[in-house]
Structure formats: structure tokens, C-alpha cells
VEXKOL-90558 format. One line per 4 residues: number of its first residue (from 1); for each residue x, y, z of C-alpha. Coordinates in nm, 4 decimals. Each point is the difference from the previous one (the first is absolute). Layout:
<sites>
NUM) X,Y,Z; ...
</sites>
This chain:
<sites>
1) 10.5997,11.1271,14.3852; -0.2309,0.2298,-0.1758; -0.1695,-0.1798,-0.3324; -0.1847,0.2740,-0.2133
5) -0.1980,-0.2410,-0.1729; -0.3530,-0.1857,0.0006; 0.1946,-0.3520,0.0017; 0.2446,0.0865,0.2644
9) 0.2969,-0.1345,-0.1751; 0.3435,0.1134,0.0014; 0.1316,0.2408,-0.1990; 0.3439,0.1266,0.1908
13) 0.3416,-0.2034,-0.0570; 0.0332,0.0550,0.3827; -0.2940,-0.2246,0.0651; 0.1467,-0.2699,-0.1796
17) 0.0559,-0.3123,0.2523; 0.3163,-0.1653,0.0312; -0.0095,-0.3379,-0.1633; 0.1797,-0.2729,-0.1124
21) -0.0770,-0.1363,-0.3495; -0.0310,-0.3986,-0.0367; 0.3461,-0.1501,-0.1727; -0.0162,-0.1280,-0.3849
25) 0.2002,-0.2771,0.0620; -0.1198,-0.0957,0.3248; -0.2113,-0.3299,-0.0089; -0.2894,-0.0800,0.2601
29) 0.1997,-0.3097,0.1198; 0.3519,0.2236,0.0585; 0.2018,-0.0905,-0.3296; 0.1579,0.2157,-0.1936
33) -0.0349,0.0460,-0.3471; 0.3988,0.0011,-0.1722; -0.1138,0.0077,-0.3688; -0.2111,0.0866,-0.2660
37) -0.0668,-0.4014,-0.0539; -0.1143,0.0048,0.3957; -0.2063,0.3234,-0.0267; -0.2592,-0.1559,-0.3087
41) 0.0031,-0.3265,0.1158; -0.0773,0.0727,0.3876; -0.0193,0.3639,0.1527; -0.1935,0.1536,-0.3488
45) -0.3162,-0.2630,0.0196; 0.0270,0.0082,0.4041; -0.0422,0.3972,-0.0534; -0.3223,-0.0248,-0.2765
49) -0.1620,-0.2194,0.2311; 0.0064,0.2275,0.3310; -0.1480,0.2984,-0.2463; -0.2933,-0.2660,-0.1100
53) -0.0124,-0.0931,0.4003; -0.0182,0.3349,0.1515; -0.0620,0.2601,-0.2821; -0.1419,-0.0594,-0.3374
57) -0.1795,-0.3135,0.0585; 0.0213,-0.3139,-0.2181; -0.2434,-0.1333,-0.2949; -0.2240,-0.2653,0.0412
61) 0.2626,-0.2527,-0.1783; 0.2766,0.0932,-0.2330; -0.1641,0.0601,-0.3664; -0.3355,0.0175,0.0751
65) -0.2768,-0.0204,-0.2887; 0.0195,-0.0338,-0.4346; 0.1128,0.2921,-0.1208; -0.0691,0.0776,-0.3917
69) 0.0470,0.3015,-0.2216; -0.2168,0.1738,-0.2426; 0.1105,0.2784,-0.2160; -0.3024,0.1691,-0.1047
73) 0.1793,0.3662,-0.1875; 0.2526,0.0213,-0.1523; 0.0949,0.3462,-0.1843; 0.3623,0.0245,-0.2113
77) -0.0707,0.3555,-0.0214; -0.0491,0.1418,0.2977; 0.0437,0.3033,0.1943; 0.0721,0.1927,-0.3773
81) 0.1854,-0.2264,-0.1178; 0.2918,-0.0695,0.2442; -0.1480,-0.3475,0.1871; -0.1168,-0.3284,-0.0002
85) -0.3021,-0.0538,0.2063; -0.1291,-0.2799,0.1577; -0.3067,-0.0601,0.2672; 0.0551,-0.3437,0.1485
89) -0.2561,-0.1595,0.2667; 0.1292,-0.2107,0.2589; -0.2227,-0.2636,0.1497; 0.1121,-0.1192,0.3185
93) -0.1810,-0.3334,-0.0078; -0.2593,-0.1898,-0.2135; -0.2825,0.2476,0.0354; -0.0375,0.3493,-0.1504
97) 0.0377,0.1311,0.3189; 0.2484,0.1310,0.1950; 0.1688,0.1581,-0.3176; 0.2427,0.2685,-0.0548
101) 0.0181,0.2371,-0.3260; 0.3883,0.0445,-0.1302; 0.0710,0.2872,-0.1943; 0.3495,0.0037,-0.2054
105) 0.1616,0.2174,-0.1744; 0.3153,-0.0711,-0.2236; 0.2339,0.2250,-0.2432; -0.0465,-0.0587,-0.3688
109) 0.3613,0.1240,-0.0510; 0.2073,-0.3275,0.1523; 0.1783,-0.2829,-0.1445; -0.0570,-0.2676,0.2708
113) -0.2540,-0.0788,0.2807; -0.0255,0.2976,0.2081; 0.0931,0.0405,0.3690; -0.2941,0.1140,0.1825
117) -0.1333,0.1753,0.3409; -0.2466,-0.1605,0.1429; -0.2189,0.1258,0.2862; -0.3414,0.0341,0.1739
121) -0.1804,0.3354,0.0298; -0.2705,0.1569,0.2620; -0.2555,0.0233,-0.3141; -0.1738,-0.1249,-0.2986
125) 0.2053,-0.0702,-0.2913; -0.2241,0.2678,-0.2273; 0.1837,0.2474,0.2295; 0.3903,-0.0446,-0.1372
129) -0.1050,0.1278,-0.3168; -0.2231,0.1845,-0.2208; -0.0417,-0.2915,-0.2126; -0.3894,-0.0832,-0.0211
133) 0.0788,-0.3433,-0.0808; 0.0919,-0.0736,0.3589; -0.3461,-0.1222,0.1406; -0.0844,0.1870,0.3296
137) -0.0348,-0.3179,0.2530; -0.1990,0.0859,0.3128; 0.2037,0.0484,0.3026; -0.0482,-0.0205,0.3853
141) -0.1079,0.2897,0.1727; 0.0109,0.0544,0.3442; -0.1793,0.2222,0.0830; -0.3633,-0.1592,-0.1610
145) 0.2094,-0.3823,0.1103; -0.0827,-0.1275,-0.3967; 0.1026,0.0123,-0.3310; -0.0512,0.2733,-0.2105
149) 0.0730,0.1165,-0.3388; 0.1856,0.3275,-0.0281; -0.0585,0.1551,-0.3637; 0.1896,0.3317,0.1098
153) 0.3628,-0.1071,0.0739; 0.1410,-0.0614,-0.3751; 0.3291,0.0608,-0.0258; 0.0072,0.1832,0.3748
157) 0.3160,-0.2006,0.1850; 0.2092,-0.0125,-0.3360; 0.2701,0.2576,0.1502; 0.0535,-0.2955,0.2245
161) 0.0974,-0.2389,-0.2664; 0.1572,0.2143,-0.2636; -0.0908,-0.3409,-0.2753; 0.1189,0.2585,-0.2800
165) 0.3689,0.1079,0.1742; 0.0260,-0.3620,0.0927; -0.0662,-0.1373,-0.4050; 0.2996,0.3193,-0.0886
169) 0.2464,-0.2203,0.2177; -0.0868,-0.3197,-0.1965; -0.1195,-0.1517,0.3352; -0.3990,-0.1515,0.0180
173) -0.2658,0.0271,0.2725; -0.2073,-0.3042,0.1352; -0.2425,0.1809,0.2438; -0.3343,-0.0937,0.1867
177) -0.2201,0.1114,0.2390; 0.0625,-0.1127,0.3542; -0.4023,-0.0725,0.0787; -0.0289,-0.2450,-0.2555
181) 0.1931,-0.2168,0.2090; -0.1700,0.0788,0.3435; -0.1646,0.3179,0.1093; 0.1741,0.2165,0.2663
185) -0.2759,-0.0284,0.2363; 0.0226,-0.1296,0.3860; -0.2402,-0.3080,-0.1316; 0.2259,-0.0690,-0.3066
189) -0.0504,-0.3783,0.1289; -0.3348,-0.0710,-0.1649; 0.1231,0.1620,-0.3349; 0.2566,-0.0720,-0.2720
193) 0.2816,-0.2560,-0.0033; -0.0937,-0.0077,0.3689; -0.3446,-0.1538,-0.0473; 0.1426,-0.2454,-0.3064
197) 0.2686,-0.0995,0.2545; -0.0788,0.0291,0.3654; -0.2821,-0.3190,-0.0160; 0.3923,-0.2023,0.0270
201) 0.0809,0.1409,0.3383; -0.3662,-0.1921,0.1085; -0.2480,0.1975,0.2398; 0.2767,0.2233,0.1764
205) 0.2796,0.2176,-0.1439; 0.3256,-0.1015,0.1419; 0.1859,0.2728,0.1880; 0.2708,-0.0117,-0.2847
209) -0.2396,0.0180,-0.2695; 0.0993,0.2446,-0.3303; -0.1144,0.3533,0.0756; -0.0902,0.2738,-0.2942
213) 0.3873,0.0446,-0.0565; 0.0680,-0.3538,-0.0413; -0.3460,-0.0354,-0.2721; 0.1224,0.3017,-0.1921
217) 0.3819,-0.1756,-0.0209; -0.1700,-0.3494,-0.0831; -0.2115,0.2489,-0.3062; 0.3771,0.1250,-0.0930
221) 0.1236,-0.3621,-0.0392; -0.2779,-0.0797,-0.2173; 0.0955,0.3155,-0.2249; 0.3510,-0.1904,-0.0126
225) -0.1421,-0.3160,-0.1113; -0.1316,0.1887,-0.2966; 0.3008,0.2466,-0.0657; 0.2020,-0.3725,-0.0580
229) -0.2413,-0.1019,-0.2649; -0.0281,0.2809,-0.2189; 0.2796,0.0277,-0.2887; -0.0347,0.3753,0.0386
233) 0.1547,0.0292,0.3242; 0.2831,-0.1218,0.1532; -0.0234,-0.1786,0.2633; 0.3654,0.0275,0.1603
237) -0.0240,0.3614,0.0166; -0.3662,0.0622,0.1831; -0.0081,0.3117,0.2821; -0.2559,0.0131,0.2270
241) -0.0803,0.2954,0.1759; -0.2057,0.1084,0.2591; -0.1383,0.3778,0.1901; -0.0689,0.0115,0.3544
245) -0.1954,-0.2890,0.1074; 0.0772,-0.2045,-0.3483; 0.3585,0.1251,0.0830; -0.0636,-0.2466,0.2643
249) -0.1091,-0.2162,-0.2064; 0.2312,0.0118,-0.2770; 0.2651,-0.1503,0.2597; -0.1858,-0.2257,0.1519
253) -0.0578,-0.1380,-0.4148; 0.3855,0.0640,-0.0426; 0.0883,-0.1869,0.3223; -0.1730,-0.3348,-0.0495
257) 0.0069,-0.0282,-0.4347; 0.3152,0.0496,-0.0828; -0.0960,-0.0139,-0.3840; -0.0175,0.4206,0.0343
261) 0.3166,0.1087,-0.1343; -0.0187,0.3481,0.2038; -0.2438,0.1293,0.2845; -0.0670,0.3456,0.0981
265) -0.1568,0.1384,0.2694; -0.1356,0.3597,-0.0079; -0.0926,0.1302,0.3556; -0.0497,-0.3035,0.1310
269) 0.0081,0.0722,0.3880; -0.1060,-0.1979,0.3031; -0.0718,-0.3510,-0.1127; 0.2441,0.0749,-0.3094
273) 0.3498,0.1299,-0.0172; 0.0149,0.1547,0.3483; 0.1284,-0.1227,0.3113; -0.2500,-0.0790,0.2317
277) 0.2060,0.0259,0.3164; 0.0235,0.3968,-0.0844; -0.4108,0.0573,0.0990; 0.0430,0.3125,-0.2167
281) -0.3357,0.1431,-0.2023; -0.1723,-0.2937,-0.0445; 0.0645,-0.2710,0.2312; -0.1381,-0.3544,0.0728
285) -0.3140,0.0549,0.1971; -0.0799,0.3083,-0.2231; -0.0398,-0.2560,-0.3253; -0.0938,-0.2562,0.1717
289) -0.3193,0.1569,0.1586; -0.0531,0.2433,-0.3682; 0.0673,-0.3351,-0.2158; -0.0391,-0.3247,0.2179
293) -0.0553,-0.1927,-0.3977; 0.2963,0.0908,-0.0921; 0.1911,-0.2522,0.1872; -0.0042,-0.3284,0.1788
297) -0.1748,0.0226,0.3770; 0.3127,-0.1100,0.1472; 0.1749,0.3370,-0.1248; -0.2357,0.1979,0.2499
301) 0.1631,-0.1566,0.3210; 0.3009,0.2059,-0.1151; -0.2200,0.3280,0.0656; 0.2459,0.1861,0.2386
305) 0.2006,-0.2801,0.0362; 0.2495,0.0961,-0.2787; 0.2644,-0.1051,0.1686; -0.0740,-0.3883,0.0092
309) -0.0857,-0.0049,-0.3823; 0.2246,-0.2842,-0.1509; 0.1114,0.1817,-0.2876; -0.0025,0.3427,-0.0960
313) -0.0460,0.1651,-0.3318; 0.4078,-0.0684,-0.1255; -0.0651,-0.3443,0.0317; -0.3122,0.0276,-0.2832
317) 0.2581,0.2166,-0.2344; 0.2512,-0.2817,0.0711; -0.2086,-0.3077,-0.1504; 0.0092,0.2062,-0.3174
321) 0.3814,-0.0790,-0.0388; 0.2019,-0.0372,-0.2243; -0.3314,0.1865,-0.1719; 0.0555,0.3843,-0.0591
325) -0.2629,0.2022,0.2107; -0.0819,0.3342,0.0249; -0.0909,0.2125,0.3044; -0.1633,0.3539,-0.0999
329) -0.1503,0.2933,0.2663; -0.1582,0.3280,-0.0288; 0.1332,0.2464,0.2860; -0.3071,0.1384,0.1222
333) -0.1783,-0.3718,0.0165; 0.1304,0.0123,0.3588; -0.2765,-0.2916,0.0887; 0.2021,-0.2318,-0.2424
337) 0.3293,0.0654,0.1842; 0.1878,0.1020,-0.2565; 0.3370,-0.0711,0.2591; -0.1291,-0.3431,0.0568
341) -0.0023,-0.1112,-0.3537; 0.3380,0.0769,-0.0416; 0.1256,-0.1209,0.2949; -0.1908,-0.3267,-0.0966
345) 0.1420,-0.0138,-0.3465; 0.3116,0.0633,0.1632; 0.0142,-0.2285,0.2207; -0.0931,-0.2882,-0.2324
349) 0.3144,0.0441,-0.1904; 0.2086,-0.3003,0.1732; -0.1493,-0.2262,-0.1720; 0.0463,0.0856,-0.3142
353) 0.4027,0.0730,0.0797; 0.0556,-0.3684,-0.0134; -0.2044,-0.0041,-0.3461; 0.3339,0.1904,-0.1298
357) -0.2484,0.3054,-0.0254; 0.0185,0.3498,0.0745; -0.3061,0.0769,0.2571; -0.1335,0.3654,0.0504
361) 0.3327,0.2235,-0.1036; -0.0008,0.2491,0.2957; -0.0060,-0.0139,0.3345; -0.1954,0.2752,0.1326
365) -0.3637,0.1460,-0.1990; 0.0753,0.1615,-0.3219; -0.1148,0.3732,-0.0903; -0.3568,0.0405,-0.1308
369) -0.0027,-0.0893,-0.3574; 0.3271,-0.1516,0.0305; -0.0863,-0.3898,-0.1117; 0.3302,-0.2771,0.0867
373) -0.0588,-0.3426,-0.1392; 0.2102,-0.3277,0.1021; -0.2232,-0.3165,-0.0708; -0.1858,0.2216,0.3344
377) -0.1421,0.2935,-0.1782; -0.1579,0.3022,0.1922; -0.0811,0.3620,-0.0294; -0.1689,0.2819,0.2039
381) -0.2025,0.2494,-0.1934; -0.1431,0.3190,0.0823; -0.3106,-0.0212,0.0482; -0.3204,-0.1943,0.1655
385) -0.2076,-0.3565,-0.0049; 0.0065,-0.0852,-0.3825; 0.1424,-0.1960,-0.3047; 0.1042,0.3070,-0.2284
389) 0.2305,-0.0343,-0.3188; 0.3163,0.0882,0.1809; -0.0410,-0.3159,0.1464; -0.0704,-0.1414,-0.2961
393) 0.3151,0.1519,-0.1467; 0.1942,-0.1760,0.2528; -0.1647,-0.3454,-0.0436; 0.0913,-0.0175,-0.3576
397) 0.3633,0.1408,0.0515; 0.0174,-0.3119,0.3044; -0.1828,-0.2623,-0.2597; 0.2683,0.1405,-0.2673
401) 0.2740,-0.0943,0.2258; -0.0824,-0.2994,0.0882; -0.1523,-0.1413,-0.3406; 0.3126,0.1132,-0.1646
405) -0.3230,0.2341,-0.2788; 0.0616,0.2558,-0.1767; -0.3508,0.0205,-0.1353
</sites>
């Protein structure tokens, strides 16, 4: 097999191993699961706990901490005229510290509480728009290993969250940056919810303890808690949506509060929406050894050992049920396995047949640009590694569905 690439990986649907993905309605002790009833009650929970077990790791207890809010802006004239906005600062315990900034925005043209988009993003808030209102919050850096201000970046990543497109479709956007929960550093342990939290676990971290995916989930259910007590929003109809590695984690949030009334994931990849089993681009000892925070130390026994993984990535889309979810891929992100997503996606679509719900309406991948929404949404774009407002477009045709909005 010849591997053109610095990470060895696979790149050739010839390479692809046979294998056998693990059964939805299988459960460990041999039953059968007959009915929707059976599949909550039983086969569902036994599923979220072998992800906490062998994956994404598991929080110190439940609901950890005293979370408050504080609103500290709020602007009914924003962005020219056409939004509400609102900075909100989530404190995940007693202290000041750890804390996360929430920016909002919200049309001014609606009747009732807005549904809203909620999501974490790679930077500072200061950099999803040109406001100058939106303090610029110091932010990891990796390269110096501390934080540092960044007075340079206004407004620089708002292609990536078109706030002004998304206010024209009468939805709102809840979004935050991903550091203020924990940084995305190999030491992330010392630092963050980590270092409020960890002290639980006593002097050693279990081998099942949260990783970086699981933190930045936990930091998405705390941006939930909020969404349900402000009048603005409502609360039924909250998206959350996630790129790449908070693709990953926007599924993770989806699978285990089912408060989100839609989750999308936006190149997610290995770890994500794709099947493991395929070892195609980025595969389990590639992630493991680039990111070993990112998931529980149990997940790493897995490295080239696929094959004996308890789950696969269908079985992550299926805790989502009845819950519309949404699959997207770029066709030259390659390392994401675009095939894999679908086939995931796919393949999570039994369980929602006994829901009385349409899953993913095709059965082989559709044409680039060619979107097909069931309550399984997916798409595969021209195009590389990004969050661009084609898939944007697509998320609020999907959330229209499904919300029954017409803006």
C-alpha cells in the first residue's frame, strides 16, 4: 500500500478493511431490543455509557459546580440596526474563574422568542464581528504555551459565522469561544473547568475521566442552561452546531442533553461522524497520539485496534433519536472521510424507523451540493476543511424543516 502522506493514513477506498459494524439493538447481555419503549429505557443509556467508558470520558459527578449568569451589554441596536445584542458571562462555579464570555445576537424584526444557533468557535469573540463593543479576551496560544491578547483579529473569522445572513432568516446566534472553557493544549488538566473540577477525581485521573471534547460539551450545556432562561430565546427550538473538532463536540453535547432541539456536525471526522472501523485519513492512533486531551485514556487502547471498539460512530448519531441531526462534508477534506460520515449517518437510521420517522432519504451519497434531509440531514459540498455559508444555507433550510419557521 503506498500512503503519500506525512501521517501514513489511508486515502484509497481499496485500503478500506473489511469490518463488521456493532448492532443498534444488540445489548451487552444478548437481548434484543423490540421497541422504541425498550431502546430508551435499556439499549440507549447502555450505549451513552460505553462512549463515557471507552471514548469521551465522564465528569467528575453529574452537574458539577454553581453556575450563575451575568449580562454585562446589552445593545437593541446593533449591527445597523437589524439585532439585539447581548454579552452574557458564564461562571462555572462560585469564583470568577473559570468563566466563559457569551455573545448573542437576536433579530429586532420577530414577534416571539427567537430560535437560535448556538455554537463554540476556534477564537475570541471580538473576532465574529466588527463590533468594538465585543471585548477582546486573551486566548491560549500555543506556540508561547500562555495567554495572550490578540488586538489584530477584529472581525477576522466572521465569514465563518455569517451573524448578519443568520439575523435575515429570523434565526439568533449564541456563540463562544472554545478556550474559555479549557485550552486545547496537551496539559489542558491544570487549566479551566479541568482545574475547578478534576480536585473530585482525588490525586489520580481515572482512565474514564472527561477529555477536551467532553469539557467543551459540558461548556455547551451550560450555554443551554442560559438559552432556557432568557425570554428572548426559545428554548424548544435551540441548534447547536459544531466544525471539525467542535463538530465532535457538538454531538457528543447533542448525544447526552437532549434539551438541543437540532445538532449539526460540520466535518466532524474521526472521533465525530465517521466510522472508525474504515481507518481512512485520520484514524485512531493518528488523533490519539496528535490530541491524547481530547479523549478519555481508555480510548487510546483502541489505537489500531478498530476493530474491537464497542461502538462505532452510527451508534453516537443514534442516541440523538428521535432528534433531527445533520451530517455535512467538504469533498476534498479527504482526512474527515467524507464516505464515512455518510455511511455513519446512514447507518444510524434504524432507530429512528421505529420513531415513525423518515431517516436519511437516499440510499447511496448524494451529488455535491445536492443536500437530502429526513430527521438525518446531510450534504457534500465542493470544497475543503471549513464552515462556509453554503453550509450555513443548509442548516437553516434543515432547522426550517424541522421547527416548522418561516422566519
Amino acid at each position: 500500500m503506498s500512503l503519500n502522506n506525512p501521517f501514513q493514513v489511508n486515502y484509497d477506498e481499496i485500503f478500506v478493511p473489511n469490518y463488521t459494524l456493532p448492532e443498534l439493538f444488540l445489548c451487552l447481555d444478548g437481548t434484543e431490543i423490540k421497541d422504541v419503549d425498550e431502546w430508551m429505557k435499556k439499549r440507549r443509556p447502555e450505549i451513552l455509557e460505553l462512549f463515557k467508558t471507552h471514548m469521551y470520558g465522564r465528569l467528575p459527578e453529574e452537574r458539577p459546580g454553581c453556575f450563575r449568569y451575568e449580562i454585562f451589554d446589552t445593545e437593541k441596536n446593533a449591527l445597523g440596526g437589524i439585532a439585539i445584542r447581548k454579552q452574557v458571562k458564564i461562571y462555572f462555579t462560585e469564583k470568577e474563574d473559570p468563566s466563559l464570555d457569551l455573545l448573542i445576537y437576536l433579530p429586532v424584526d420577530r414577534k416571539n422568542p427567537a430560535p437560535i444557533f448556538t455554537l463554540l468557535h476556534f477564537y475570541g469573540n471580538h473576532t465574529v464581528t466588527e463590533e468594538k463593543a465585543i471585548p477582546i479576551r486573551p486566548q491560549w496560544d500555543r506556540t508561547y504555551n500562555k495567554y495572550i491578547p490578540d488586538e489584530n483579529t477584529r472581525a477576522s473569522h466572521s465569514k465563518t459565522i455569517p451573524v448578519r445572513k443568520i439575523i435575515s432568516r429570523g434565526y439568533g446566534v449564541a456563540t463562544a469561544y472554545y478556550g474559555d472553557i479549557a485550552p486545547d493544549i496537551k496539559d489542558c488538566f491544570s487549566h479551566g473547568v479541568f482545574g475547578a473540577f478534576d480536585h473530585i477525581f482525588g490525586e489520580k485521573r481515572p482512565s474514564d475521566a472527561w477529555g477536551a471534547i467532553s469539557a467543551w460539551a459540558f461548556g455547551l450545556s451550560r450555554i443551554m442552561d442560559y438559552c432556557e432562561i432568557d425570554q428572548d430565546i426559545d428554548s424548544k427550538k435551540v441548534a447547536v452546531v459544531g466544525h471539525s473538532r467542535l463538530g465532535k463536540t457538538a454531538l457528543w453535547a447533542g448525544a447526552q442533553d437532549r434539551r438541543f432541539a437540532v445538532v449539526i456536525s460540520n466535518n466532524s471526522g474521526c472521533g465525530g461522524a465517521a466510522l472508525s472501523r474504515r481507518k481512512f485519513g485520520e484514524t485512531l492512533r493518528v488523533i490519539n497520539n496528535a490530541f491524547p486531551h481530547w479523549f478519555c485514556d481508555n480510548f487510546k487502547k483502541y489505537n489500531e485496534n478498530e476493530e474491537n471498539l464497542p461502538f462505532d460512530q452510527h451508534m453516537l448519531i443514534s442516541l440523538i433519536a428521535p432528534g433531527p441531526v445533520y451530517v455535512a462534508s467538504a469533498d476534498e477534506d479527504l482526512w474527515a472521510d467524507p464516505k464515512g460520515e455518510f455511511l455513519s449517518a446512514k447507518n444510524a437510521e434504524p432507530v429512528y424507523n421505529p420513531f415513525g420517522l423518515e431517516g436519511l432519504p437516499c440510499d447511496d451519497m448524494p451529488d455535491l451540493d445536492r443536500p437530502v434531509m429526513g430527521a438525518i440531514g446531510y450534504h457534500i459540498r465542493k470544497g475543503g476543511h471549513g464552515l462556509t455559508e453554503c453550509d450555513w444555507d443548509c442548516y437553516m433550510n434543515f432547522c426550517d424543516k424541522h421547527f416548522n419557521y418561516k422566519g
